[in-house]
C-alpha positions in Angstrom: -5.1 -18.0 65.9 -5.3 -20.5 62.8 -7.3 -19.3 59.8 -9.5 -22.7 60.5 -10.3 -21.9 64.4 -11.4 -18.5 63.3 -14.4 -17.9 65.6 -15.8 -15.1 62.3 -15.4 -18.3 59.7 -17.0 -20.5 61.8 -20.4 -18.4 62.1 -20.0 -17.3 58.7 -19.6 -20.9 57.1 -21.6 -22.7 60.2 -24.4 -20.5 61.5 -24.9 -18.0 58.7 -28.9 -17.6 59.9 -28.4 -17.2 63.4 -29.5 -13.1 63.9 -29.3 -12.5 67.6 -26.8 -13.4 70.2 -29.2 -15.4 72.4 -29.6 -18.0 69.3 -26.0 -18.1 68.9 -25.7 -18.8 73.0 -27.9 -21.9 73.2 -26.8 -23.4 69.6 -23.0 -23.2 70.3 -21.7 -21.5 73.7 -18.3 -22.1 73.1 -18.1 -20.3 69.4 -20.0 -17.5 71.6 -17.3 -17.3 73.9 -14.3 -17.3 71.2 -16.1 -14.5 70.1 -16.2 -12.6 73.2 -12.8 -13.2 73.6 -11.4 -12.2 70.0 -13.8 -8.8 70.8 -16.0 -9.7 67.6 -19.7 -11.0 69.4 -20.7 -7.2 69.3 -19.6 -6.3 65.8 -21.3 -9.4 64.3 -24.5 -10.0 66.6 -25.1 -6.6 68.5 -28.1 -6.4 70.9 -31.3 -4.7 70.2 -30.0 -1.7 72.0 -27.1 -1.3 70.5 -29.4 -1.3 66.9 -31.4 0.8 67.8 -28.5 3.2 69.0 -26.7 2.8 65.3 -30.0 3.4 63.6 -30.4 6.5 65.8 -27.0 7.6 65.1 -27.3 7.0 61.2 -30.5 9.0 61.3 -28.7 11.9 63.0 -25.6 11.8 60.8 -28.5 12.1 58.1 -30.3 15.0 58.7 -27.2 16.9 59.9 -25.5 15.9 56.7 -28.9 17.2 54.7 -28.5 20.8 57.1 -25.1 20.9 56.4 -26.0 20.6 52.6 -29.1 23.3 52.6 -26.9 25.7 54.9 -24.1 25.7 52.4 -26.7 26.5 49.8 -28.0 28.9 51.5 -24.6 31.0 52.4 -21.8 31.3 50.7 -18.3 30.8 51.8 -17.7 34.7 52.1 -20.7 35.1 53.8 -19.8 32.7 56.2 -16.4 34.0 57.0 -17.9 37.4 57.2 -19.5 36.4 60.2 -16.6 34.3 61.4 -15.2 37.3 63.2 -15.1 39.0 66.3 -18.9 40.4 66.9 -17.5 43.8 67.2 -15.7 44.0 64.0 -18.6 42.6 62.4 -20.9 44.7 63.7 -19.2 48.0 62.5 -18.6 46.2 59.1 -22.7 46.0 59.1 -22.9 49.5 58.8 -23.9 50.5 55.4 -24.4 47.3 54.1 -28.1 46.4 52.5 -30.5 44.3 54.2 -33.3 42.7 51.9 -36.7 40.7 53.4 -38.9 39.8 50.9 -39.5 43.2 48.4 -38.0 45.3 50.9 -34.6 46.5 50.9 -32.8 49.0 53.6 -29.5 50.3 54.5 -28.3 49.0 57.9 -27.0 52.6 60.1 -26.8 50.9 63.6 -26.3 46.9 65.1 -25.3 46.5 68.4 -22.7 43.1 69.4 -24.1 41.5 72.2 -21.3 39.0 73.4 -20.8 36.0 76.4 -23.5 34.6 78.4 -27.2 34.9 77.4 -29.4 34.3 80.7 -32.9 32.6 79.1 -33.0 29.3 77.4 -34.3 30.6 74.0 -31.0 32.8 73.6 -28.7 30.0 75.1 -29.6 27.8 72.2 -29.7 30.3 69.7 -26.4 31.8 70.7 -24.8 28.1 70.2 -25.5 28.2 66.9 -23.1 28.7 63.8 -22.1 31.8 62.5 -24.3 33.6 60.3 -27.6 32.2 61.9 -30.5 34.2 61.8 -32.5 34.3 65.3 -35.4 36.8 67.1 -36.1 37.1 70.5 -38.7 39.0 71.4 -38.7 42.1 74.5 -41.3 44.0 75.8 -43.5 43.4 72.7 -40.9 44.2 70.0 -39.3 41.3 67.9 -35.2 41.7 67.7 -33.2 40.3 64.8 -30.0 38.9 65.5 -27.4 37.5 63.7 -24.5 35.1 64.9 -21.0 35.9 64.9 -18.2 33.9 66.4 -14.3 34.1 66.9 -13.6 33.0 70.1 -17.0 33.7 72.1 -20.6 32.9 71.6 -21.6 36.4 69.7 -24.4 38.0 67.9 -25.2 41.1 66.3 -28.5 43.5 66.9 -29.9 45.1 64.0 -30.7 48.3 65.3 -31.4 50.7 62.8 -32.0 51.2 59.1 -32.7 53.5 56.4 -35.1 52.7 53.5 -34.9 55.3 50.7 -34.4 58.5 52.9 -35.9 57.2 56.5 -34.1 56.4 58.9 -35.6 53.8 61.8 -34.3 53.4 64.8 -35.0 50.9 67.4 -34.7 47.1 66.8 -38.6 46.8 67.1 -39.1 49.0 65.0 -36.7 47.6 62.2 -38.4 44.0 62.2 -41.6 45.7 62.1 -40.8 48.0 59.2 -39.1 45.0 57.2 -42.1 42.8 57.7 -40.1 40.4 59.8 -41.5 38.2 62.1 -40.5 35.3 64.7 -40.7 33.0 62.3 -37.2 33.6 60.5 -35.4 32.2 63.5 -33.6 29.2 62.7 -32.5 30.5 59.2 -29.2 31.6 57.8 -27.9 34.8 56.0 -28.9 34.4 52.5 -31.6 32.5 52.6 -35.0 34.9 53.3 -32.5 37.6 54.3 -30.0 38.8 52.3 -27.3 40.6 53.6 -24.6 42.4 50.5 -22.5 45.5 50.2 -23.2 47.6 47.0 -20.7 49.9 45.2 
């Protein structure tokens, strides 16, 4: 095609006011069709649909772009690739680490790695999420803290036990409720209102 028959420099130069394919239609069909044909009537005159869809997907891009910012903040790299493992290897690495909530600080003794298919919908979306994402579910009364690992498998880790000063407390419920934990710090990650750090 000639530089001169050039459907784009014709609607630039021409018809630089029309803003919606339907204008374009009953003002000149034949520059409509040349750019149907040259696979441009889309790109420069999309339908309301299809704005609204590249709004939506700007928006999206957006806010995961601002999570992916605030979840880098909030763990480091080697934090990250802690997690980043197989759930059982993290799991026993867990052992003896510290575990801080607030003013309170323990010593983690047990975790249990929970691995593959979680049956209710609240875990199924939990368990999708990244490594190092801090989840509860709650059982028979007692609130769980988990935390996401991943290699190969959809993981996560139970805190099961813990020992502040010279006490040791077992159970899972019984961990959140000692720690002052609550439902409410699902949907954060490690290092931001739980810390999670080996000492000595």
């Amino acid at each position: 095609m000639e530089p001169e028959n050039d459907p784009m420099k014709v609607l630039r130069e021409n018809y630089p006011h029309i803003a919606n394919r339907q204008e374009l239609y009953r003002t000149n069909k034949e520059l409509y069709y040349n750019l149907v044909r040259v696979g441009k009537l889309e790109e420069v005159l999309p339908t309301q649909r299809q704005i609204k869809k590249r709004v939506l997907e700007k928006v999206i891009t957006h806010i995961i772009g601002e999570q992916d910012s605030k979840r880098d903040e909030q763990m480091d790299k080697s934090t990250k690739e802690f997690f980043t493992r197989n759930v059982k290897t993290v799991a026993k690495d867990l052992i003896g680490y510290k575990i801080k909530y607030g003013e309170l600080e323990a010593e983690i003794t047990k975790t249990d790695p929970y691995q593959g298919i979680a049956k209710s919908a609240h875990k199924k979306e939990n368990f999708r999420q990244e490594p190092g994402y801090v989840w509860t579910n709650n059982r028979r009364g007692h609130i769980m803290l988990n935390i996401n690992a991943y290699d190969t498998t959809l993981s996560c880790i139970l805190i099961n036990g813990v020992k502040i000063n010279e006490t040791r407390i077992k159970g899972p419920g019984n961990v959140t409720q000692a720690l002052g934990i609550d439902d409410t710090i699902t949907g954060t990650y490690v290092g931001d209102r739980i810390k999670i750090y080996k000492t000595g």
